[in-house]
C-alpha positions in Angstrom: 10.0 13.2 -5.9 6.8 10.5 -5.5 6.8 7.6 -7.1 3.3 7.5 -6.8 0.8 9.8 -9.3 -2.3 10.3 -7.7 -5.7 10.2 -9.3 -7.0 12.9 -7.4 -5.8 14.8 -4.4 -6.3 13.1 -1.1 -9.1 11.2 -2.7 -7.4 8.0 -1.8 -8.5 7.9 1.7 -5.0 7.6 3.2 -5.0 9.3 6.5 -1.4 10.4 6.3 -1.5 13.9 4.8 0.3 14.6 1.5 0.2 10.8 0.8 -1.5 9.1 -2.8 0.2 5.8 -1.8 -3.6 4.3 -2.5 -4.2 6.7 -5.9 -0.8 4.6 -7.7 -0.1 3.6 -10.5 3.0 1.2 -10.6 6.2 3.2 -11.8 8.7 0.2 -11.7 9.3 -3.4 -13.1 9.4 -4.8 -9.4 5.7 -3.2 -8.3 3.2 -6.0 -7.8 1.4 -6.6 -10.9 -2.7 -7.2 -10.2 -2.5 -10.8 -10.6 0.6 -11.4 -7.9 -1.5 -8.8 -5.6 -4.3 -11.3 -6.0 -2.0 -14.2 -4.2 -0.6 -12.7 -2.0 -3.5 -10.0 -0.4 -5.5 -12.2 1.7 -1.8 -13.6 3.5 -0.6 -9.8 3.7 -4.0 -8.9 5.3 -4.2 -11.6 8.0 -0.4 -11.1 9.0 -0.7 -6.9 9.1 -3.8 -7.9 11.4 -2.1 -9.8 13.5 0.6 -7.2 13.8 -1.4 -4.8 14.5 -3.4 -6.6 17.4 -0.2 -7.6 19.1 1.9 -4.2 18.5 -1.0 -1.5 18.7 -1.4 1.6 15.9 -3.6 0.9 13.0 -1.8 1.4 9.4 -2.7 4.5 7.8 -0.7 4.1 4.0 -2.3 1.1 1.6 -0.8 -1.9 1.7 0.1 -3.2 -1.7 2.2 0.4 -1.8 3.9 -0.8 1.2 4.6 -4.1 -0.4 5.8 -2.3 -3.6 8.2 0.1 -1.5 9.7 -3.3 0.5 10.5 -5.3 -2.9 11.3 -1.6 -4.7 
């Protein structure tokens, strides 16, 4: 079962089939409210870059749903 409802169908833009991981809406206490996402994005960003520059493959799943799933 997802944890994730999707707004529409693979209308998120997420490249990994089946996925709505960027069509969410938060489904428990510990998901990132809008306000904490607002910290911490810009940090997340810039480290994920940096990750992916050193280690190679582009991430394909959005990542505040990434975040959500690692505090879940």
């Amino acid at each position: 079962m997802s944890v994730y409802t999707p707004a529409a169908v693979n209308a998120s833009g997420c490249t990994s089939p089946g996925c709505a991981c960027r069509g969410r809406k938060p489904a428990y206490p510990s998901d990132l409210a809008d306000a904490e996402w607002l910290v911490l994005e810009g940090e997340a960003r810039a480290v994920m870059a940096e990750l992916v520059t050193v280690a190679g493959r582009p991430m394909v799943h959005d990542l505040r749903a990434v975040l959500d799933a690692i505090v879940m």
